[in-house]
C-alpha positions as CSV (number, residue, x, y, z in Angstrom):
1,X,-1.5,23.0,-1.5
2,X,-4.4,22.8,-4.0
3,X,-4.3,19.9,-6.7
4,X,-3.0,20.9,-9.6
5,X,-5.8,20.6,-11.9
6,X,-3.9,21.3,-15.5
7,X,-2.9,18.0,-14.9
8,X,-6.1,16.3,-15.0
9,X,-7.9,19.1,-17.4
10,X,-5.5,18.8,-20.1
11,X,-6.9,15.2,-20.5
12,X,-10.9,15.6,-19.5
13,X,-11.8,15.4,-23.1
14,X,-10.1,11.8,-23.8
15,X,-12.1,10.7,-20.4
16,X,-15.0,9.7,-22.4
17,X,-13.2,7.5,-24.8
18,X,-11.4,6.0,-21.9
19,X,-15.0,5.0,-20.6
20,X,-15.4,3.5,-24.0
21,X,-12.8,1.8,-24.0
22,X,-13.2,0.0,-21.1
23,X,-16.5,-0.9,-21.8
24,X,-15.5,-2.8,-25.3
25,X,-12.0,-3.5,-25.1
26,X,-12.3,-7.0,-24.0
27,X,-15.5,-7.4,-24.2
28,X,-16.4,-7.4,-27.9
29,X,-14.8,-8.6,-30.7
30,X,-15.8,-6.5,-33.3
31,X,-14.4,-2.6,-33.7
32,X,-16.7,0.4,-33.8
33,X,-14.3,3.4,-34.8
34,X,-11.4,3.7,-36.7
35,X,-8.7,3.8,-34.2
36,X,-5.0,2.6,-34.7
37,X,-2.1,2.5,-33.1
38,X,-0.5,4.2,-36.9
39,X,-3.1,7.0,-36.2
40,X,-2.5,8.0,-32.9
41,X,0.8,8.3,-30.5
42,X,2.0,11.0,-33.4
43,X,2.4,14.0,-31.0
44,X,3.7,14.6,-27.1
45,X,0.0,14.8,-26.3
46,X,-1.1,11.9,-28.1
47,X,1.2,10.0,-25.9
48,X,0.8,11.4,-22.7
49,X,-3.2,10.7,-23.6
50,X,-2.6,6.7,-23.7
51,X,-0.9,7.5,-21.0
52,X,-3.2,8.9,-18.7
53,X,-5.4,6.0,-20.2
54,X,-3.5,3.8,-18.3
55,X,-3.6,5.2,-15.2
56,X,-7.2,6.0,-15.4
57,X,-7.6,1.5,-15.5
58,X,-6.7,1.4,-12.2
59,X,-8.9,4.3,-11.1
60,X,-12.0,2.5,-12.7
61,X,-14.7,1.7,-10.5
62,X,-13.9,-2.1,-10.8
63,X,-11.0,-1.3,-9.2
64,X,-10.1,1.5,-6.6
65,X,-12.5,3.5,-7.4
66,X,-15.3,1.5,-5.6
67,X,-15.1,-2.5,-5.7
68,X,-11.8,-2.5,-3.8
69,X,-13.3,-0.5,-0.7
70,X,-15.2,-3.3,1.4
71,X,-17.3,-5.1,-0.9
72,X,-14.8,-7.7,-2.3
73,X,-13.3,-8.7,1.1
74,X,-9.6,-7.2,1.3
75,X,-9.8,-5.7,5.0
76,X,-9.9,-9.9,5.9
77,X,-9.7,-10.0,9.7
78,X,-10.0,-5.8,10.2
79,X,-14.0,-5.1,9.1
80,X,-16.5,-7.1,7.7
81,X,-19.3,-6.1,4.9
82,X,-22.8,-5.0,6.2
83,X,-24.8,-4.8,2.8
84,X,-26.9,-7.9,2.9
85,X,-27.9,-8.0,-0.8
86,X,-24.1,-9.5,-1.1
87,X,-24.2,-12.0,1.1
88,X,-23.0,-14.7,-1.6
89,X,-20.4,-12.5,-3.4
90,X,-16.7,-12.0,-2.9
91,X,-17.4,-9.2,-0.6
92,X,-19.0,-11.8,2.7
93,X,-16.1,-14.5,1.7
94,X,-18.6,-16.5,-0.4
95,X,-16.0,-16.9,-3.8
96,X,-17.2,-18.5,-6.7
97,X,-15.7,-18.2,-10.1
98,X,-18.6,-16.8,-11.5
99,X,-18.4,-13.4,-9.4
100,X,-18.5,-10.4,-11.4
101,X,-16.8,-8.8,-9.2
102,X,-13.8,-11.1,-9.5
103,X,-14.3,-10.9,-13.2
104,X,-14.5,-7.4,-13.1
105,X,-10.8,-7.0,-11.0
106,X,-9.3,-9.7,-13.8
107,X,-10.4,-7.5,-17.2
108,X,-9.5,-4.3,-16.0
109,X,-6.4,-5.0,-14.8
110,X,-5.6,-6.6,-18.4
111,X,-7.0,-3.3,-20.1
112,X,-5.1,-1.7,-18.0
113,X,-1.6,-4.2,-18.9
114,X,-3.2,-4.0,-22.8
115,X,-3.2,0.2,-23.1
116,X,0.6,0.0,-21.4
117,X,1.9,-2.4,-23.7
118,X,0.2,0.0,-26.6
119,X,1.7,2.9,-25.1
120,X,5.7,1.3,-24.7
121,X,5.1,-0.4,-28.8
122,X,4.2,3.1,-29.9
123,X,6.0,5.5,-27.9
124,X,9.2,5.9,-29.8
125,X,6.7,7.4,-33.0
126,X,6.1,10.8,-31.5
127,X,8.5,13.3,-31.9
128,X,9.7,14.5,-28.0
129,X,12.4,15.4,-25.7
130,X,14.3,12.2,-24.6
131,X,13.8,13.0,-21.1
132,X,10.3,12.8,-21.7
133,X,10.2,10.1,-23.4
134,X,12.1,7.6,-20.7
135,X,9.6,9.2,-18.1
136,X,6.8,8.2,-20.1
137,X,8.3,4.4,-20.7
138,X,8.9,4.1,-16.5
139,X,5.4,4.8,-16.0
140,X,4.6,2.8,-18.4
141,X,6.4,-0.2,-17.1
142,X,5.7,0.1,-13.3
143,X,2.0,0.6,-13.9
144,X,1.8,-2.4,-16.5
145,X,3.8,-4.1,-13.5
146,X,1.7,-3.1,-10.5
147,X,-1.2,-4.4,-12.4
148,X,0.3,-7.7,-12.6
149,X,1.4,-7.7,-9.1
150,X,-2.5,-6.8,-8.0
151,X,-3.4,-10.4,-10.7
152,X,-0.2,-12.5,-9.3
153,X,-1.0,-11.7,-5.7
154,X,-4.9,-12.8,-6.2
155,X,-5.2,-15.6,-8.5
156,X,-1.3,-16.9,-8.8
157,X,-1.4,-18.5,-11.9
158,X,-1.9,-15.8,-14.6
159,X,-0.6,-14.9,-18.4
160,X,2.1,-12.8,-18.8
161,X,1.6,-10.7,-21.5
162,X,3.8,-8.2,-22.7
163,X,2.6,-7.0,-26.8
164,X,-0.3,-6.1,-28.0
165,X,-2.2,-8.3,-30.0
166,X,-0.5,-8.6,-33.5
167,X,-4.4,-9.6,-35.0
168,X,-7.7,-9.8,-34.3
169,X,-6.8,-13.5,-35.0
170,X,-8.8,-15.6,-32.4
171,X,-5.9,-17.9,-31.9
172,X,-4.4,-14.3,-29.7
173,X,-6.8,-14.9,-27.1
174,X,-5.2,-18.6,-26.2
175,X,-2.5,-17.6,-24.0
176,X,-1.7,-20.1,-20.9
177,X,-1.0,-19.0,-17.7
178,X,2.7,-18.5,-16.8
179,X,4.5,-19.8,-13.7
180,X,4.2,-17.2,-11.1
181,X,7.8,-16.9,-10.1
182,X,8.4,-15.9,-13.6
183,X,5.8,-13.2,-13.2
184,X,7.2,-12.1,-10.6
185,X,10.2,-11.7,-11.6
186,X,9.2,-10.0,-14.4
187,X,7.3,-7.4,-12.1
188,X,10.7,-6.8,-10.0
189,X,12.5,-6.3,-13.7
190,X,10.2,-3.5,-15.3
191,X,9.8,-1.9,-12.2
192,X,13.9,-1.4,-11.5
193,X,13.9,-0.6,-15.1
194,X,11.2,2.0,-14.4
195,X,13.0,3.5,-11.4
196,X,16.1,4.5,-13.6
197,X,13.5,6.7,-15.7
198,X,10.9,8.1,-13.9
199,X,11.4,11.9,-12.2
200,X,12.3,11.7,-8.3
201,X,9.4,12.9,-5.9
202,X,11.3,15.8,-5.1
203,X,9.2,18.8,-6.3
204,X,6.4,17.3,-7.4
205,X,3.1,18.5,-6.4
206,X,1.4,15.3,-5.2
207,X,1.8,11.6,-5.8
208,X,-0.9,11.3,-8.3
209,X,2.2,10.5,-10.5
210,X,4.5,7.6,-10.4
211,X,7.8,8.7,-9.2
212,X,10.9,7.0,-8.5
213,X,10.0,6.8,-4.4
214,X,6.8,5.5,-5.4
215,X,8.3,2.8,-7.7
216,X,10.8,2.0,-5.0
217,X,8.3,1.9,-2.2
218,X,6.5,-0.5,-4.6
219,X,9.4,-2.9,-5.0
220,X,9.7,-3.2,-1.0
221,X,5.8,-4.7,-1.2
222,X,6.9,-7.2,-3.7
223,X,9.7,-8.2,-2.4
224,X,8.0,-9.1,0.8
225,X,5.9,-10.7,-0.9
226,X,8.0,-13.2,-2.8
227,X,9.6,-13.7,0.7
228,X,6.3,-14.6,1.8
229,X,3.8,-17.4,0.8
230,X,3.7,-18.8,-1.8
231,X,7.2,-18.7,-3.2
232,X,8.9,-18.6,0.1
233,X,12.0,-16.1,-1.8
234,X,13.2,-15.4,1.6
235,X,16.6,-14.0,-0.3
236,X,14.2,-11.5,-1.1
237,X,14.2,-10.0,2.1
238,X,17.3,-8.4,1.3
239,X,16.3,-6.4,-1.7
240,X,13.1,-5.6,-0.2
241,X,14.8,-3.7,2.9
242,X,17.4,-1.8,0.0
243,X,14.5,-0.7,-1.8
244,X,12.4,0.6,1.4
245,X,15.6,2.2,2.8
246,X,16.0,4.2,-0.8
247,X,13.0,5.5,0.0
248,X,13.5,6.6,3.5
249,X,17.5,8.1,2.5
250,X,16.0,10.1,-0.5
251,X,15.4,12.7,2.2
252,X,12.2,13.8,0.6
253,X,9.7,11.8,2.5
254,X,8.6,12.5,6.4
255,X,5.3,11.7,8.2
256,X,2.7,13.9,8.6
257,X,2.8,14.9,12.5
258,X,-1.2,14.6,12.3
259,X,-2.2,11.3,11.1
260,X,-6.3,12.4,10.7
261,X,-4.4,15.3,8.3
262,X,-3.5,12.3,6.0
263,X,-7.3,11.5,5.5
264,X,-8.6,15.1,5.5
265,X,-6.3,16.2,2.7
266,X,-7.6,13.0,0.5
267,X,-10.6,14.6,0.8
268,X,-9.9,18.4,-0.4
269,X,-7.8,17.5,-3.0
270,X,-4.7,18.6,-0.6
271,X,-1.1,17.2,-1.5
272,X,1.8,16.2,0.9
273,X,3.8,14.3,-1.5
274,X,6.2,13.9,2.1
275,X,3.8,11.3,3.3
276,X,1.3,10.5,0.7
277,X,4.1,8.7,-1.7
278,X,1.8,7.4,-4.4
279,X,-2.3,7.8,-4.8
280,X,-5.1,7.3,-7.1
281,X,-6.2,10.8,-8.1
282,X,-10.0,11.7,-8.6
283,X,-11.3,14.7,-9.1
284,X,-15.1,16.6,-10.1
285,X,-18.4,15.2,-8.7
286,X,-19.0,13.3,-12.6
287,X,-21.6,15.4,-13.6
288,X,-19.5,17.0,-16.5
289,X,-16.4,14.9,-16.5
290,X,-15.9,11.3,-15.4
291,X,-13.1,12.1,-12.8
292,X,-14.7,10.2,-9.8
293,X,-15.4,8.0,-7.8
294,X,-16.6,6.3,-4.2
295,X,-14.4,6.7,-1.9
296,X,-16.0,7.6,1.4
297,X,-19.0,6.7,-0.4
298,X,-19.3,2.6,0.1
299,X,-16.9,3.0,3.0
300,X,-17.6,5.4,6.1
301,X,-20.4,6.1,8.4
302,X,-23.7,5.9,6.6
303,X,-25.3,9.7,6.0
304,X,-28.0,9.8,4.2
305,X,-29.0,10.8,-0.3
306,X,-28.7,14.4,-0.8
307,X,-27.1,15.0,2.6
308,X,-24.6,18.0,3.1
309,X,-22.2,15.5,4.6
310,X,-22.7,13.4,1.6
311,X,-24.5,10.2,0.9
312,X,-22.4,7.5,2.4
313,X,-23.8,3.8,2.2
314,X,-21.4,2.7,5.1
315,X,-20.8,-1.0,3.3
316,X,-18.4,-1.9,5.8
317,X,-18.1,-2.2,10.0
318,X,-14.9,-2.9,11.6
319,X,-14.5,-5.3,14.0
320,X,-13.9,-5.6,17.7
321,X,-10.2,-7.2,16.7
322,X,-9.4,-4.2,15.5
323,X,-10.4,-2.1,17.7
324,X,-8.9,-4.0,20.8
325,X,-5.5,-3.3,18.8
326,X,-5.5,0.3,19.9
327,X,-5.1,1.4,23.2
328,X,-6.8,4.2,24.6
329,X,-4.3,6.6,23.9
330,X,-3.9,5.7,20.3
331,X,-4.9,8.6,18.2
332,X,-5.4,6.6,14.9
333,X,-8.4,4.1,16.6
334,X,-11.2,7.0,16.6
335,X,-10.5,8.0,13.2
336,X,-10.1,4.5,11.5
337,X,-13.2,3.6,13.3
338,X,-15.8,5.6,13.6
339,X,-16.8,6.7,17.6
340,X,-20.5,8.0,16.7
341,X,-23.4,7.7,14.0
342,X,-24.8,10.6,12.0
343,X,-29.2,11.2,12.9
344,X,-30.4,10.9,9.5
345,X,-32.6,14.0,10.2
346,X,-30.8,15.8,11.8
347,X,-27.0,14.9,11.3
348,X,-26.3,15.0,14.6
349,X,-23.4,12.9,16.3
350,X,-24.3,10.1,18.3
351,X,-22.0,8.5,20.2
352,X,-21.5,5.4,19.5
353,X,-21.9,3.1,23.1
354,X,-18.5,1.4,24.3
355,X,-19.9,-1.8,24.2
356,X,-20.5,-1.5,20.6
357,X,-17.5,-2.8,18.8
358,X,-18.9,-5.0,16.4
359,X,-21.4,-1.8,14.9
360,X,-18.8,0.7,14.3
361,X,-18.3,1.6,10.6
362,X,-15.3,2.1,8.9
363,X,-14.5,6.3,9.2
364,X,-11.0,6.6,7.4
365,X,-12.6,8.3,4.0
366,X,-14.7,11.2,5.7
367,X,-17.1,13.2,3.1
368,X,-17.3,15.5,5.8
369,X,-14.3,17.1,4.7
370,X,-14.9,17.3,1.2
371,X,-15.2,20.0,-0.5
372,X,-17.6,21.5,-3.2
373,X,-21.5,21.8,-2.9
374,X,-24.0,20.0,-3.6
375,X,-22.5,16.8,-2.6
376,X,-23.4,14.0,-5.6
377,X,-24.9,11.1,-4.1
378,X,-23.1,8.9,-6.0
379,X,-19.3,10.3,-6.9
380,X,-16.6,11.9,-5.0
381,X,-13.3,13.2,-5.7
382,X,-11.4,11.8,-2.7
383,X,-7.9,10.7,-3.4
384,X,-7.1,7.0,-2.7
385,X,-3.4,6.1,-1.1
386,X,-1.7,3.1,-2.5
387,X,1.8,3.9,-0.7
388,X,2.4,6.0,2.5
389,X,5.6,6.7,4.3
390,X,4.6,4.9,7.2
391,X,4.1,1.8,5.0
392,X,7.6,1.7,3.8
393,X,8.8,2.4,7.4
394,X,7.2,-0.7,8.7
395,X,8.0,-2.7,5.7
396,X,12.0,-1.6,6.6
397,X,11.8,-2.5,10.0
398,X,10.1,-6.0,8.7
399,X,12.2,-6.9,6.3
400,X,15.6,-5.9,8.3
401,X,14.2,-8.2,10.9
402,X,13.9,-10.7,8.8
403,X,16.9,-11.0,6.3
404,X,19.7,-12.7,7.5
405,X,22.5,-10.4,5.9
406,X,21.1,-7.3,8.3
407,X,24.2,-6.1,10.5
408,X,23.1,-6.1,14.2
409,X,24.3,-2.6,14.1
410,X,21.7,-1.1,11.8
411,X,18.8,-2.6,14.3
412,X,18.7,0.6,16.1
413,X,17.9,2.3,13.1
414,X,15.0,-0.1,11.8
415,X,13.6,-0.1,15.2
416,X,13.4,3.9,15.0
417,X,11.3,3.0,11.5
418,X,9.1,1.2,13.3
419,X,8.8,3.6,16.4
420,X,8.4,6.5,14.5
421,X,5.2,5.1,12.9
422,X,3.6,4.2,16.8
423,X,4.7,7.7,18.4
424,X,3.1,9.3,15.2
425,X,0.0,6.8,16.2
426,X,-0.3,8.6,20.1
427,X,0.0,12.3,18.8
428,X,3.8,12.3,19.5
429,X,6.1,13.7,17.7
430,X,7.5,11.2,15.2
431,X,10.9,12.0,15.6
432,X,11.4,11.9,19.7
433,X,12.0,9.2,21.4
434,X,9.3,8.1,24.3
435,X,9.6,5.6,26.5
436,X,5.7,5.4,27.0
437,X,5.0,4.1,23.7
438,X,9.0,3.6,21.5
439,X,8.7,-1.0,21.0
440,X,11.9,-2.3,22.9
441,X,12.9,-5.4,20.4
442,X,12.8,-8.8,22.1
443,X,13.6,-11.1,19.7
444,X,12.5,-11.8,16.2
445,X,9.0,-13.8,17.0
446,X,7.7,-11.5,19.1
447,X,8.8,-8.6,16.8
448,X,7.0,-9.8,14.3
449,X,3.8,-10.2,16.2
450,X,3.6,-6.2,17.1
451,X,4.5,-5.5,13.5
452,X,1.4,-7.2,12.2
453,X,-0.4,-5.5,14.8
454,X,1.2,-2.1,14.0
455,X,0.5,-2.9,10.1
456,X,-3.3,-3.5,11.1
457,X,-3.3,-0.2,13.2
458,X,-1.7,2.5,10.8
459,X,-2.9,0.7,7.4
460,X,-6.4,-0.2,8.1
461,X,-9.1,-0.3,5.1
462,X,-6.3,0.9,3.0
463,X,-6.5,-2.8,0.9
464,X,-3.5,-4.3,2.8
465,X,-4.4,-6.7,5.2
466,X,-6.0,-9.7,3.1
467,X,-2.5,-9.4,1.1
468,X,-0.2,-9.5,4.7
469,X,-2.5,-12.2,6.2
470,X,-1.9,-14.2,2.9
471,X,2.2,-13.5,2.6
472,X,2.5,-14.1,6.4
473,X,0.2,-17.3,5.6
474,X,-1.5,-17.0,8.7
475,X,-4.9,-15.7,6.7
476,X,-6.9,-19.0,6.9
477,X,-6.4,-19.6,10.9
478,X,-6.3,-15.6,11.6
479,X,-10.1,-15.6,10.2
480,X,-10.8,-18.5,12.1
481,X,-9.4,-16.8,15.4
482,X,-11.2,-13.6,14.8
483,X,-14.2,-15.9,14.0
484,X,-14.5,-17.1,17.0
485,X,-14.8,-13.9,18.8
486,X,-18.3,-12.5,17.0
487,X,-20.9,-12.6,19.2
488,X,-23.9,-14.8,18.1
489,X,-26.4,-12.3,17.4
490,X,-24.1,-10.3,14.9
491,X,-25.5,-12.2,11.6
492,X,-23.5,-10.6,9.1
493,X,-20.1,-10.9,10.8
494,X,-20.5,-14.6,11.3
495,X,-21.8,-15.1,7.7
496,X,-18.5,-13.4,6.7
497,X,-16.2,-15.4,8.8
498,X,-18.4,-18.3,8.4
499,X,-17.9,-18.4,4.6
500,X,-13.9,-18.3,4.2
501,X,-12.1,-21.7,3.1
502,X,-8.5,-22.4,2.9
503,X,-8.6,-22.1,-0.4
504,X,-9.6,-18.6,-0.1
505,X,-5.5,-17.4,-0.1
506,X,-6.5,-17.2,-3.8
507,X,-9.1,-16.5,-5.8
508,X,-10.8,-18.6,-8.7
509,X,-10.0,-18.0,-12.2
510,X,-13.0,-16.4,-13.7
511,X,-15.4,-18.9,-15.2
512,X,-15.8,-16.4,-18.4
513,X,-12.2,-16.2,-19.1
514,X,-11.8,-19.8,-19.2
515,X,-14.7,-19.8,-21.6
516,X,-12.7,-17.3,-23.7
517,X,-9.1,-18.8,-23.0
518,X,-9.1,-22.4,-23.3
519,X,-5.9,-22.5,-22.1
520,X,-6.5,-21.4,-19.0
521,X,-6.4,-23.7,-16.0
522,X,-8.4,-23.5,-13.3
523,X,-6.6,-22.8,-9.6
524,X,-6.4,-26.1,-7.2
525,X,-9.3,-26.5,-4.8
526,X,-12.1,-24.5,-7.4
């Protein structure tokens, strides 16, 4: 199914004053134009302009679009980064509050929380069809709420702001940080508020837009994360299984019988709104419109500039860990890490010897596959997931094991969740039992070990792990463990292991933003 590209057309010419917005919105505190609220959000297409605005924050470069993906350190104990001119960045563990990529991740998710709140003040202005309107409001909300869930879950202690400034007063900027159970709970709030009003993913072409499985699906993470560390909310367990089995009783969603499928439709702008629940949409090679990004650029196996696979800088390398996780007849191993090198004359193959597990690259975003030529050396229009079907299958299965209300009855059912996830894994299909691979439950410990192995299998270098390690709060000793199993001679793995702290299960409040907001407090330990 090709991406439907009125979508994203219809908005190309606002993509430049997007960019411009970014660049100045927090940054300088003098206007250059004339823009107000009172002169836009007057028409249907005014509105669903700030709209787009908002989601195109998230897909910024200092974000998905290319910090995220192995330079800033999410995959934790699954890859490490390779790129030696950042060995004392966020990316190799070494966190400092004066990291611009930390810095970067703060502002943009506040641009992106400063265009919704603009967007929910002003939306009732234009003249539209109800309907409309509420869908426009639920996006609103869950994206101005999944941006404080991706600021919560990193630095804790953040400001919860919901208007837009009321003045160019200075006294605006000096807001104090807010108690992150209160955030929170204001997450969980305006995203069930959201799921009332956004359109059901049945029918849509693709999850490029937030539906109500995707807000659902979303609500499961939290949840498990409020039952997790810090806040210990293990009555959250509860809602977090209810919202992942929404999802799964909606009837729209199945997985994808070929899990390397998932990947190569990312990469030619293919949609299977079934399995692919929610992504970040890119599209072009940026030499007309700023649609792009990296993906499979700073993550994959390295090819080289003006290649017809596509440059590829290959920033990250997975580690043996993960790939002792599969066994041999696990399907997903060969694809989330990569079995060969590319000749950089030639673009041969070479396989990759067996003994080499610490010099395998991360191969999940393939440019391979993408389409359009010439290739760009730096911008690609590969899709990015940020919810899959297999994720809110696992997350059922872990959070019925773990809430206390669960009726032994419904086991059987969460352990088919789980199962169908691993038989999907070995090229089964995902909906017949097989005693060669189905998990046979043994108790909850246990459980709960193959389920963070299974998380690590299926969900590898999709930005998951650092957040699971932490919420388990196991992160500290797992990188310790996984430490200890890089060989000597592998520099840049033991300089990335070598460099986490305890402290590192949150990062530093940005040294600039405490230099703007004096009311900021700097996070225990930095």
């Amino acid at each position: 199914m090709k991406k439907n590209n009125r979508f994203i057309k219809r908005f190309l010419p606002v993509l430049t004053l997007c960019g411009l917005l970014s660049a100045c919105e927090f940054l300088e505190t003098e206007p250059h134009d004339t823009f107000t609220p009172q002169g836009f959000y007057k028409t249907e297409e005014q509105v669903n302009t700030a709209l787009y605005g908002v989601y195109r924050a998230l897909a910024n470069n200092m974000l998905y679009g290319a910090n995220m993906q192995g330079i800033m350190g999410l995959s934790a104990d699954l890859g490490y980064e390779s790129y030696n001119r950042d060995q004392f960045t966020v990316g190799y563990n070494y966190v400092v509050s004066t990291d611009s990529r930390i810095l970067s991740y703060w502002q943009y998710l506040y641009i992106c929380i400063s265009r919704a709140n603009l967007l929910l003040e002003n939306l009732d202005r234009a003249p539209m069809d109800e309907t409309v309107r509420d869908n426009v409001r639920g996006e609103a909300l869950f994206l101005r709420a999944y941006a404080y869930f991706m600021l919560v879950n990193k630095f804790r202690n953040v400001p919860l702001i919901l208007h837009s400034a009321p003045s160019a007063e200075p006294e605006y900027t000096q807001v104090p940080q807010a108690d992150p159970e209160k955030v929170y709970e204001q997450i969980v709030s305006d995203m069930e508020t959201a799921a009332g009003l956004v359109v059901p993913a049945e029918g849509l072409y693709g999850g490029g837009k937030i539906n109500r499985s995707a807000v659902w699906g979303t609500l499961a993470r939290v949840c498990l994360t409020m039952a997790g560390e810090p806040l210990k909310r293990t009555d959250m367990y509860a809602k977090a299984e209810m919202y992942a089995k929404k999802v799964i009783d909606c009837g729209t969603h199945r997985l994808n019988p070929d899990y390397q499928q998932v990947f190569i439709n990312y990469s030619q702008d293919k949609y299977d709104i079934a399995e692919s629940i929610w992504e970040i949409e890119y599209w072009g090679d940026n030499t007309v419109y700023y649609c792009a990004a990296m993906v499979g650029r700073n993550t994959g196996i390295p090819s080289p500039a003006g290649s017809s696979i596509g440059f590829c800088q290959g920033f990250l390398r997975a580690t043996a860990y993960l790939y002792e996780l599969y066994d041999g007849d696990d399907v997903r191993r060969d694809w989330c890490i990569g079995s060969f090198t590319y000749d950089r004359n030639t673009l041969e193959k070479i396989p990759t010897a067996a003994a080499q597990k610490w010099l395998r690259y991360c191969a999940k975003f393939r440019r391979e596959y993408e389409k359009g030529s010439p290739k760009q050396n730096n911008a690609t229009p590969i899709n990015f997931p940020v919810l899959r079907y297999s994720d809110v299958l696992l997350m059922y299965a872990e959070a019925h094991f773990n809430n206390d209300q669960a009726l032994a009855e419904e086991d059987d059912e969460a352990l088919e969740c789980f199962n169908q996830v691993r038989r999907r894994g070995h090229g089964l299909d995902p909906e017949t039992a097989s005693e060669e691979v189905d998990y046979v439950y043994s108790g909850k410990e246990n459980f709960m070990q193959e389920l963070r192995d299974e998380r690590a299998r299926e969900l590898a270098f999709e930005l998951l792990r650092k957040d699971d390690l932490v919420r388990w709060g196991i992160y500290y000793d797992q990188m310790q463990y996984v430490k200890g199993t890089v060989p000597r001679n592998y520099t840049e793995a033991m300089l990335y292991f070598n460099q986490v702290e305890p402290k590192g299960v949150m990062w530093p409040i940005p040294s600039y933003e405490m230099g703007v907001n004096r009311k900021l407090v700097q996070n225990t330990g930095w």
